[in-house]
DRENFIMAR-110419 format. One line per field, with one value per residue (C-alpha): residue number from 1; residue in three letters; x, y, z. Coordinates in nm, 4 decimals, padded with zeros to 6 digits. Layout:
<sites>
koltor <- c(NUM,...)
lumdren <- c(Ala,...)
x <- c(X,...)
y <- c(Y,...)
z <- c(Z,...)
</sites>
This chain:
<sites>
koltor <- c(1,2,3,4,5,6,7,8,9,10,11,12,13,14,15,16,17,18,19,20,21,22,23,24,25,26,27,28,29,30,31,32,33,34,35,36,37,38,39,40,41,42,43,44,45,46,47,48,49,50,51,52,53,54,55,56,57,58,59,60,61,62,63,64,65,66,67,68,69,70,71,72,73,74,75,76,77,78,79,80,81,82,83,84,85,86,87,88,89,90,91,92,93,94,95,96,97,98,99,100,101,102,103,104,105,106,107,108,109,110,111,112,113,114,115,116,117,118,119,120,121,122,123,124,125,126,127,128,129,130,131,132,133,134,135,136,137,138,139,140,141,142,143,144,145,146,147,148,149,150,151,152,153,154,155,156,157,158,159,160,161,162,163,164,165,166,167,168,169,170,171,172,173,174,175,176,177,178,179,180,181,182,183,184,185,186,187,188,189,190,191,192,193,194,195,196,197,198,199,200,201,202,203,204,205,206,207,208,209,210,211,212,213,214,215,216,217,218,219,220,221,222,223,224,225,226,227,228,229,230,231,232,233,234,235,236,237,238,239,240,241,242,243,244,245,246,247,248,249,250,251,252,253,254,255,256,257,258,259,260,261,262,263,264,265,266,267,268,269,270,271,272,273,274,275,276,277,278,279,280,281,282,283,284,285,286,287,288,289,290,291,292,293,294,295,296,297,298,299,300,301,302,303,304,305,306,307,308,309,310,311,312,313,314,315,316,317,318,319,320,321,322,323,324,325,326,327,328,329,330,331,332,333,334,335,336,337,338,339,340,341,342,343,344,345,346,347,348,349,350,351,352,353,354,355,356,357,358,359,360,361,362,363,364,365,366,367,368,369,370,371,372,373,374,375,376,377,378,379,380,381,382,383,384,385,386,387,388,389,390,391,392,393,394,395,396,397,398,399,400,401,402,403,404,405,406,407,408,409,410,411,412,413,414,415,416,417,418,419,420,421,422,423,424,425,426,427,428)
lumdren <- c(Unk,Unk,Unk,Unk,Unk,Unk,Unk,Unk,Unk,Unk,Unk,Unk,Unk,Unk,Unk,Unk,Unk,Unk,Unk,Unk,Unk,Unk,Unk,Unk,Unk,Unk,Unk,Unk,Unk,Unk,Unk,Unk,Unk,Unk,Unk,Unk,Unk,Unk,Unk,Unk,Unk,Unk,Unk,Unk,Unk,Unk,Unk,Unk,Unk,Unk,Unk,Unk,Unk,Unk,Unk,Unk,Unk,Unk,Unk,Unk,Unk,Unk,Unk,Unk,Unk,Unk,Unk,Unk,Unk,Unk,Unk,Unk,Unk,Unk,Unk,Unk,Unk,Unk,Unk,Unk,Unk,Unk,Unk,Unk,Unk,Unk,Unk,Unk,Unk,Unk,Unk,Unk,Unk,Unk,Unk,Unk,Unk,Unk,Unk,Unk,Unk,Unk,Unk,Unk,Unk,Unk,Unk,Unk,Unk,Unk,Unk,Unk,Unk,Unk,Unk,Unk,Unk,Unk,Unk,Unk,Unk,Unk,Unk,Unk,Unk,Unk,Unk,Unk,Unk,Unk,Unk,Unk,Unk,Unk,Unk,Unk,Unk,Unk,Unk,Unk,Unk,Unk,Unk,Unk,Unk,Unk,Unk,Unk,Unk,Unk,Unk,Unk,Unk,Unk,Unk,Unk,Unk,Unk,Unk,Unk,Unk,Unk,Unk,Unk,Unk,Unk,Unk,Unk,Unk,Unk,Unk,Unk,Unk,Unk,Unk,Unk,Unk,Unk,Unk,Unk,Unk,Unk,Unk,Unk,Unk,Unk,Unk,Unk,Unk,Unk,Unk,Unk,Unk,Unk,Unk,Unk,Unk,Unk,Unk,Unk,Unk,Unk,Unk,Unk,Unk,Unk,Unk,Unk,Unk,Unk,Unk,Unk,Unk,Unk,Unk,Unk,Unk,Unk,Unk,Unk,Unk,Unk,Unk,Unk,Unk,Unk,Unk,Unk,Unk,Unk,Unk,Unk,Unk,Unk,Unk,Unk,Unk,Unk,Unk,Unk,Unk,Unk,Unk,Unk,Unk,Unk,Unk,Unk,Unk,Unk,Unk,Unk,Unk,Unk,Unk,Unk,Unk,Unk,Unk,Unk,Unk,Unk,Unk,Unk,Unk,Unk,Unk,Unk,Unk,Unk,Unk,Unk,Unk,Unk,Unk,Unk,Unk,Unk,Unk,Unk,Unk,Unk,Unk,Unk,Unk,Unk,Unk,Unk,Unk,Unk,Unk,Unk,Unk,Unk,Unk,Unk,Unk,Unk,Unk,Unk,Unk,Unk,Unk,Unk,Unk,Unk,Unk,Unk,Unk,Unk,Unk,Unk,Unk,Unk,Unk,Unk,Unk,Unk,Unk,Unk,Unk,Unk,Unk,Unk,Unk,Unk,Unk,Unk,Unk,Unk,Unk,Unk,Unk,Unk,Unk,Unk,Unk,Unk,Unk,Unk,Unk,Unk,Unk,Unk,Unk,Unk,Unk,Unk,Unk,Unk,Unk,Unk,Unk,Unk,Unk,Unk,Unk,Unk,Unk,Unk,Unk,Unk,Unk,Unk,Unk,Unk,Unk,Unk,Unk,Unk,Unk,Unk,Unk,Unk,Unk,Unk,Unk,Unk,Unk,Unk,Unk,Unk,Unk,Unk,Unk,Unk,Unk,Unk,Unk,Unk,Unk,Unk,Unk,Unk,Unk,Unk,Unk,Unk,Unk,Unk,Unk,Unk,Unk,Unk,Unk,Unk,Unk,Unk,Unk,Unk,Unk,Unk,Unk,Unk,Unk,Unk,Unk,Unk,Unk,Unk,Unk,Unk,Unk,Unk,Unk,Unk,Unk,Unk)
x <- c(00.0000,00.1200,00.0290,00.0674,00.1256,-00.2871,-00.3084,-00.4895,-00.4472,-00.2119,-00.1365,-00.2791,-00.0832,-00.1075,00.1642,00.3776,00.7109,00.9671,01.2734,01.1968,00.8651,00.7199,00.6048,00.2802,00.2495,-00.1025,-00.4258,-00.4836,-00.8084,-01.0065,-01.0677,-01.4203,-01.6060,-01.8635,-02.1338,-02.3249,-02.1860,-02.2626,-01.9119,-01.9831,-02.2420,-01.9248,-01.9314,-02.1872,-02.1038,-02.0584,-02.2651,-02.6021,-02.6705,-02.8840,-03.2100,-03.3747,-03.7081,-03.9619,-03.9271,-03.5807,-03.6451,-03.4914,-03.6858,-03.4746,-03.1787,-03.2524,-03.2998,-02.9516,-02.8643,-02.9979,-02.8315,-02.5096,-02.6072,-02.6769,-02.3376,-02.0901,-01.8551,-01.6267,-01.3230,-01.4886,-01.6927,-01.3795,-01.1516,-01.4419,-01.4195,-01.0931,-01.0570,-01.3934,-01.1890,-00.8512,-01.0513,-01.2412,-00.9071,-00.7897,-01.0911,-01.0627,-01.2742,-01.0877,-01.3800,-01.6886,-02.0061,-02.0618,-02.4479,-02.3785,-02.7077,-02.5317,-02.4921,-02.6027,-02.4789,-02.6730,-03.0272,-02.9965,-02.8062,-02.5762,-02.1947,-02.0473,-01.9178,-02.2439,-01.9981,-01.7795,-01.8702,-01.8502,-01.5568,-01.4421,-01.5541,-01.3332,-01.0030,-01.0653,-01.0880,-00.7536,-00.6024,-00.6791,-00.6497,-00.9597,-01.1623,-01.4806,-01.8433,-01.9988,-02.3428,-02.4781,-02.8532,-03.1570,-03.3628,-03.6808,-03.9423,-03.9693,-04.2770,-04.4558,-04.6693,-04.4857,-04.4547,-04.2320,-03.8864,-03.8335,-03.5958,-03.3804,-03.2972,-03.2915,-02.9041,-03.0391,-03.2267,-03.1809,-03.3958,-03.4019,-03.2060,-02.9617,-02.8717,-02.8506,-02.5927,-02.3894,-02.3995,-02.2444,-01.9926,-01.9087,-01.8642,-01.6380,-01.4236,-01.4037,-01.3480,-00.9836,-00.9154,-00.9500,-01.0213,-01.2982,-01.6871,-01.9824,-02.3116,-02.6989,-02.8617,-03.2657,-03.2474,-03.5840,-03.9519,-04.0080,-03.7588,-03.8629,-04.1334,-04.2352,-04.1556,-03.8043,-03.7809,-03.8245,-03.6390,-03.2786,-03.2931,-03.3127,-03.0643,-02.8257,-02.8580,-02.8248,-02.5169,-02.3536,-02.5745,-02.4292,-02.4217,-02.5160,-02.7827,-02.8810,-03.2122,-03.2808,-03.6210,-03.8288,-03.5758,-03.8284,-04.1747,-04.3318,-04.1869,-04.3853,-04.7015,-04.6711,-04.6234,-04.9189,-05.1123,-05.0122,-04.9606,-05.2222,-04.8576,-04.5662,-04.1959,-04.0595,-04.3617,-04.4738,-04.1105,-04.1319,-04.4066,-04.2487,-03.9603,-03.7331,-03.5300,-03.1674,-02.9022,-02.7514,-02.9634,-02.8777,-03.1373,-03.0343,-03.2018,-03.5239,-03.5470,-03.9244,-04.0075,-04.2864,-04.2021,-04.3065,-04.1106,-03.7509,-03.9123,-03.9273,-03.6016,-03.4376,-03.5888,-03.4390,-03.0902,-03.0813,-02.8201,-02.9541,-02.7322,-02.7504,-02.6595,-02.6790,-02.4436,-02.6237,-02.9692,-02.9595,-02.8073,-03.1235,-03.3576,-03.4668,-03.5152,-03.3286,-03.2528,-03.4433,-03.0951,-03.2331,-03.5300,-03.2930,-03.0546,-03.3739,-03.4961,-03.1265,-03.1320,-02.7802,-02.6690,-02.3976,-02.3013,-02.2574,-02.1226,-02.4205,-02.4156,-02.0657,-02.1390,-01.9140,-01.6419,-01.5246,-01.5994,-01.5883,-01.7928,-02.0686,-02.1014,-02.1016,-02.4140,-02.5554,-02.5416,-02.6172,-02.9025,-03.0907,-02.9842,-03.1225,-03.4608,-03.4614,-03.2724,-03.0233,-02.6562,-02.4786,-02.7637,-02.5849,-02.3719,-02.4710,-02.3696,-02.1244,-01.9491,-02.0396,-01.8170,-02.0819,-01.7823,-01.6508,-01.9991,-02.0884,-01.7580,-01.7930,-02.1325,-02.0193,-01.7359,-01.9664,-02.2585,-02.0489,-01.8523,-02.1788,-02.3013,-02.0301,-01.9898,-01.6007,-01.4227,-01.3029,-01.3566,-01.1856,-00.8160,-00.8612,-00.6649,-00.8173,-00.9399,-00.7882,-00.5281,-00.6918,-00.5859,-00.6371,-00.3296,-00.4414,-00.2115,-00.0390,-00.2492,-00.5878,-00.8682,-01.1604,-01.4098,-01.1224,-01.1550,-01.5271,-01.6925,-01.3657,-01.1045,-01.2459,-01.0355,-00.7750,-00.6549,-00.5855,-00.1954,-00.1911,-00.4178,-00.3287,-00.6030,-00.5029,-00.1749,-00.0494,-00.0162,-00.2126,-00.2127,00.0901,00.1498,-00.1806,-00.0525,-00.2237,00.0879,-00.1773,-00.3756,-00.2409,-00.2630,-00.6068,-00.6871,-00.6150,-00.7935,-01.0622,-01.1170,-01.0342,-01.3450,-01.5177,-01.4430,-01.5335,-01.8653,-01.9099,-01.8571,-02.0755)
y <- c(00.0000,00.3341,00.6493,00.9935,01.2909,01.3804,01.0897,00.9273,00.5912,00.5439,00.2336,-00.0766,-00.3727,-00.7465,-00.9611,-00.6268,-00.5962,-00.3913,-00.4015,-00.0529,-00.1264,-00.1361,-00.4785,-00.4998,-00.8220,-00.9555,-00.9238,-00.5877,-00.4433,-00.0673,00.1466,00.1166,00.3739,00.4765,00.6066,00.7526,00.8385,01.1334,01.1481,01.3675,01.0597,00.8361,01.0384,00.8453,00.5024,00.2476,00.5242,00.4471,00.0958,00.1004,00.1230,00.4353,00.3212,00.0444,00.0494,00.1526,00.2506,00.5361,00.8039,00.7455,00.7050,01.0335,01.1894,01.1206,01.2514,01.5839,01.6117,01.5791,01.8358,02.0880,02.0419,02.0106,02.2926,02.3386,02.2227,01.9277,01.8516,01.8514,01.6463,01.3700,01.3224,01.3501,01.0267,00.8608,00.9238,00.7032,00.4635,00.4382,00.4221,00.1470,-00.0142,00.0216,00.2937,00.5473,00.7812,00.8699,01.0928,01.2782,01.3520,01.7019,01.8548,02.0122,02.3757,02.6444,02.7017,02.6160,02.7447,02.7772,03.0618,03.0928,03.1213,03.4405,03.2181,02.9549,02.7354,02.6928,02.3069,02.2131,02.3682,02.1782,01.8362,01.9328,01.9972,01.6745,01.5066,01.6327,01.5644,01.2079,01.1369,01.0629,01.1207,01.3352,01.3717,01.6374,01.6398,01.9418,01.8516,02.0916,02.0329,02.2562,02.0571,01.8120,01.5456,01.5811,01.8165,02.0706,02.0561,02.3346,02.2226,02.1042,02.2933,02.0632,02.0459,02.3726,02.3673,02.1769,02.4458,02.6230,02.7901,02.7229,03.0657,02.9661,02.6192,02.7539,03.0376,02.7768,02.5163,02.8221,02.9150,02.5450,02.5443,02.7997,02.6256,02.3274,02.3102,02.2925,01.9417,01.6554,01.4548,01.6864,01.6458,01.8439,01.6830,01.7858,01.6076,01.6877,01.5039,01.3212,01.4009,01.4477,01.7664,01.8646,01.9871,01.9543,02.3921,02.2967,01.9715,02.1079,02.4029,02.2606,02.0413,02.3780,02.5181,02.2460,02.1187,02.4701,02.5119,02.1638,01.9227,01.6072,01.6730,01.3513,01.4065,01.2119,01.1495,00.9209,00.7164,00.4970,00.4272,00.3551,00.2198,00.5212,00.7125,00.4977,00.5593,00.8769,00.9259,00.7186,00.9435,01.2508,01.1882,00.8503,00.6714,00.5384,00.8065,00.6180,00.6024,00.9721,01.0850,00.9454,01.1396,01.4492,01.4459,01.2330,01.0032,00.9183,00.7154,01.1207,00.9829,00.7786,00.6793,00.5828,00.2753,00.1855,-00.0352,-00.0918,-00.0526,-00.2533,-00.4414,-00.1945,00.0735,-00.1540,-00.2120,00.1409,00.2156,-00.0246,00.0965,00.4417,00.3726,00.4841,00.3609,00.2484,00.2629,00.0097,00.0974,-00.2877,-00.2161,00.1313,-00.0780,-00.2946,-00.0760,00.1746,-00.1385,00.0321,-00.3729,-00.5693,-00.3991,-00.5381,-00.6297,-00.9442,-00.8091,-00.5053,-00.7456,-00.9722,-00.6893,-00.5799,-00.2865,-00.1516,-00.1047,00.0502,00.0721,00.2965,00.3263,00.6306,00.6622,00.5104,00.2783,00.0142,00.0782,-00.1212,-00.2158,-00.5660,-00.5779,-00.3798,-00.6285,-00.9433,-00.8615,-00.7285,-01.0993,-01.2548,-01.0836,-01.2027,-01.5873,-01.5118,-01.4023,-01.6694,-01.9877,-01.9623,-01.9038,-01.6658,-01.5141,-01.1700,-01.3867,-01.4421,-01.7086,-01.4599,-01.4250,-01.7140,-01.5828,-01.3684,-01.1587,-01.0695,-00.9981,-00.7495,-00.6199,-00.5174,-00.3933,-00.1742,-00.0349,00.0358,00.1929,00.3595,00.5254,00.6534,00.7770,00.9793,01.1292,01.0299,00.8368,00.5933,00.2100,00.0693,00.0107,00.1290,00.3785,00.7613,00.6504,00.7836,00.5804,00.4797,00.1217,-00.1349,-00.4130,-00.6929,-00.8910,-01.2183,-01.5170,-01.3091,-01.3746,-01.1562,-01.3919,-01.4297,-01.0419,-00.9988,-01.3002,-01.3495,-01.1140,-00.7737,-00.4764,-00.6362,-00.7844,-00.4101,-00.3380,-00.0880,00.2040,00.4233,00.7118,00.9593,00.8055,00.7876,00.6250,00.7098,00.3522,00.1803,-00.1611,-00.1327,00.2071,00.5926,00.8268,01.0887,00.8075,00.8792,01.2678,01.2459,00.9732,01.1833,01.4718,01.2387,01.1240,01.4429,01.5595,01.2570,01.3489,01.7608,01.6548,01.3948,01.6619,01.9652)
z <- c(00.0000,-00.1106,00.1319,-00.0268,00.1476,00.1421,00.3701,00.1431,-00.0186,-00.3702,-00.5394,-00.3771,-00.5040,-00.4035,-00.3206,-00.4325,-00.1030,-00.1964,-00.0129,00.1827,00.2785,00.6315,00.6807,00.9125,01.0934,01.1745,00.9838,00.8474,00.8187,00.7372,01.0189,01.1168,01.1600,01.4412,01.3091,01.6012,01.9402,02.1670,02.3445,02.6475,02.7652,02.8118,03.1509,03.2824,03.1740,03.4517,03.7058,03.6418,03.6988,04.0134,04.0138,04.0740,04.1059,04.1233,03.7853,03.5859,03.2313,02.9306,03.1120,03.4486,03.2566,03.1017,03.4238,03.5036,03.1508,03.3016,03.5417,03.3808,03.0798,03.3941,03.5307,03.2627,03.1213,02.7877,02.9431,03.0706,02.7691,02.6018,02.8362,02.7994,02.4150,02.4089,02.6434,02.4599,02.0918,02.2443,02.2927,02.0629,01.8481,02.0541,01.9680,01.6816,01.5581,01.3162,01.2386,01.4541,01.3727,01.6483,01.7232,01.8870,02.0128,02.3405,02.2200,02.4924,02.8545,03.1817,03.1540,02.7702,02.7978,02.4516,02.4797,02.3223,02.0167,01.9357,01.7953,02.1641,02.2264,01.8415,01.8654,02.1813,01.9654,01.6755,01.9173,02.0879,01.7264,01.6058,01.9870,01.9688,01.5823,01.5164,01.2229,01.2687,01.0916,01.3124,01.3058,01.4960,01.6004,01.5687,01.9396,01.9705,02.1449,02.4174,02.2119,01.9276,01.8293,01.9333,02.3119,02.4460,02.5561,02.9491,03.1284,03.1707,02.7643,02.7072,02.6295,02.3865,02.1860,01.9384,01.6394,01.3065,01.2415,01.4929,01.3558,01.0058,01.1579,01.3397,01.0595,00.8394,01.0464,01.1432,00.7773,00.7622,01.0178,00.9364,00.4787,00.4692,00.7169,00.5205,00.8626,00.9306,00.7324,00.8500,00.8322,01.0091,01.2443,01.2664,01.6121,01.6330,01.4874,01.8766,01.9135,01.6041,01.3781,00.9626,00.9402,01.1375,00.9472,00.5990,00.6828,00.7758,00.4954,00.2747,00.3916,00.4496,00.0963,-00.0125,00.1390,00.0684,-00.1715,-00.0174,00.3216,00.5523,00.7625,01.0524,01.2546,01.5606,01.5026,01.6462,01.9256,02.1919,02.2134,02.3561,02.0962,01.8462,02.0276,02.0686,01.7069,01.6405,01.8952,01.7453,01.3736,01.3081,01.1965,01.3232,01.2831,00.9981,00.8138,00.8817,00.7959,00.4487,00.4405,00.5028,00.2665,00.0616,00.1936,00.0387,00.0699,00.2439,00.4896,00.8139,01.0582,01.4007,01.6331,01.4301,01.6823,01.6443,01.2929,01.1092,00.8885,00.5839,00.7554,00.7323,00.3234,00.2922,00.4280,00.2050,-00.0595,-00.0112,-00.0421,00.3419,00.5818,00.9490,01.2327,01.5197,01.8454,02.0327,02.3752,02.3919,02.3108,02.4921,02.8665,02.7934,02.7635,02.3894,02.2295,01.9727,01.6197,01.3546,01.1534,01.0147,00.8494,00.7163,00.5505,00.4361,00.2519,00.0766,00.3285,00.4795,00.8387,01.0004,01.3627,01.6180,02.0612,02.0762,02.4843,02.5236,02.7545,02.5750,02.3714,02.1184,01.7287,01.7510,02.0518,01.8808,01.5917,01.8525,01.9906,01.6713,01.5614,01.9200,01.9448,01.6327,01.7863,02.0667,01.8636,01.6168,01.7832,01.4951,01.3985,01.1236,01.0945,00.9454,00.6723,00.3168,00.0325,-00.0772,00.3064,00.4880,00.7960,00.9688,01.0975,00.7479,00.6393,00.9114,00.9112,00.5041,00.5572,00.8624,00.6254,00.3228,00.5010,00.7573,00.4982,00.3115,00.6718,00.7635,00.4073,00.3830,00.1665,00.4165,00.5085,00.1821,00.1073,-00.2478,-00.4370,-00.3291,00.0205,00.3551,00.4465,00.7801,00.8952,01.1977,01.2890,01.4614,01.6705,01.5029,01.4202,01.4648,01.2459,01.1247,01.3121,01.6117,01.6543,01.5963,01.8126,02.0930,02.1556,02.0815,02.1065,02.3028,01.9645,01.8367,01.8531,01.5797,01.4277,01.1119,01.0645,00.7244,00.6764,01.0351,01.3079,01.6280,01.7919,01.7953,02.0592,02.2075,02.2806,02.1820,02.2964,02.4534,02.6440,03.0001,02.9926,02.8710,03.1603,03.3979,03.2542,03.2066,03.5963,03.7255,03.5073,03.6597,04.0334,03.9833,03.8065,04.1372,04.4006,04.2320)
</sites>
């Protein structure tokens, strides 16, 4: 493999070792990348697993969500990603899209530059090494049908003039960084209306015709009958009413589509990203990923609350969990790849790449040169179904290396940034 100076990809020649090569030992695969993660939520992984109530759902997660939005500041926001993008390097991750609807201070009072916690996102990116998709979301109500924002999301909100300001100027900042893309994220047809709806996609498009753009959807089964309540249709189906979906579009979860929902998102060339460590902590249900294969539909994955780290681990349970449904085995594998590993693993880098609107997830002449080592005598299957990110010893993201023996040379500085973080946000 030749690397230019771009970072990108040049010749790609088999069996081709010239003297003055560096020779990689262990299986050698494309970065992966993460297609939906909210990095500041890493913050609570691990602290709330005990059960608030006689009964533990989403909502009381949420509540502890809150409380974490209230407290957090810039520098800590930004010590947090930094930490969540090592590892998800280690993991190996090499490019994330980063659903980024945290915008205002405490009590939804703006910072004196909109853009300061994009801007915190982007530094942590180019810290760590990481390549980033940032997806700045559009929150403006709290349900459907327009219900006015709680107070506890108001640094959540924003309107429609707002985002189309920041989206500009995040523009502006971010065209000339090849590791950078900048994509929209409506965040749900709860937080948002058809006028808000209708109106980001004109202006996004406007501004940059292939923009990605990212929506959460049908995630949870209140959300589904509260859709129904409000609307006479479930989100997916009312969506499609609303506009038309593309394969710029990503939709995250669909946990609980019908049937003719998953047929219509097929259809549309759009790429669903499935969440099943985050899924399954927040109780949401099991991704339909059969039925979106069964149908020729694509599917990416994604960390989303950061509760669990790691690439290989997200694609375990995306096939355990249709055994468990069906009593079955290699149940994501076709007669092409047999291996359900190398099947998911290829899907993952196609749709992943068309998510995050980067050239990226192929060793091809053009793409960014972004690579993952694993150790000696490791299979694909070995690293997808048993040893997980502990098999990573090496990571190459735009031509160099940010992993090297299990290693990420700013991992220790950002630890400790990271748990001191942890320990403020305890005491206040």
């Amino acid at each position: 493999m030749e690397i230019d100076d771009a970072g990108n990809f040049g010749a790609v020649t088999p069996r081709w070792s010239p003297g003055d090569a560096e020779v990689l030992a262990g299986a050698v695969l494309p970065g992966m990348p993460n297609v939906h993660s909210k990095a500041f939520q890493r913050a609570l992984a691990g602290r709330t697993e005990r059960r608030a109530a006689k009964s533990d759902t989403f909502f009381t997660w949420r509540e502890l969500m809150y409380k974490l939005v209230a407290r957090i500041n810039p520098e800590q926001f930004e010590a947090i990603a930094k930490y969540a993008f090592i590892e998800m390097l280690k993991s190996g991750y090499t490019a994330v899209g980063e659903f980024h609807y945290l915008h205002n201070g405490p009590g939804g009072t703006p910072y004196d530059r909109p853009t300061e916690l994009s801007e915190r996102l982007i530094a942590a990116a180019q810290a760590a090494g990481i390549g980033l998709t940032l997806l700045p979301g559009l929150y403006c109500y709290s349900n459907f049908a327009g219900h006015p924002p709680l107070p506890e999301q108001l640094r959540f909100v924003l309107s429609l003039d707002a985002y189309v300001s920041l989206w500009t100027e995040l523009q502006k900042l971010m065209q000339n960084d090849p590791q950078l893309r900048l994509g929209a994220a409506p965040h749900s047809l709860r937080a948002v209306g058809r006028l808000e709806l209708t109106g980001l996609i004109a202006a996004v498009i406007t501004r940059d015709p292939e923009a990605p753009i990212h929506m959460i959807v049908s995630e949870q089964r209140f959300e589904v009958d509260s859709s129904r309540m409000a609307f006479g249709m479930a989100p997916i189906e009312y969506l499609f009413g609303l506009t038309k979906i593309s394969a710029r579009w990503c939709l995250i979860h669909a946990t609980h589509a019908t049937r003719d929902e998953i047929a219509m998102l097929a259809s549309s060339g759009a790429v669903v990203c499935l969440c099943p460590s985050s899924e399954a902590n927040l109780g949401d249900g099991i991704a339909p990923a059969a039925a979106i294969i069964e149908r020729e539909g694509a599917f990416a994955v994604g960390s989303d609350s950061n509760v669990t780290i790691d690439a290989a681990e997200e694609l375990r349970w995306l096939e355990y969990s249709q055994r468990l449904t069906t009593g079955r085995r290699a149940i994501l594998a076709s007669k092409a790849y047999p291996s359900a590993g190398e099947f998911m693993y290829r899907m993952s880098l196609r749709s992943g790449a068309q998510a995050l609107g980067r050239r990226i997830g192929a060793i091809e002449p053009g793409a960014r040169a972004d690579l993952v080592v694993l150790d000696d005598f490791t299979t694909l299957d070995m690293f997808v179904f048993s040893a997980g990110r502990n098999a990573v010893s090496a990571v190459m993201v735009g031509g160099k290396w940010v992993v090297r023996d299990h290693a990420h040379a700013g991992q220790e500085e950002a630890r400790i940034a990271y748990q001191e973080t942890l320990d403020a946000l305890t005491r206040t």
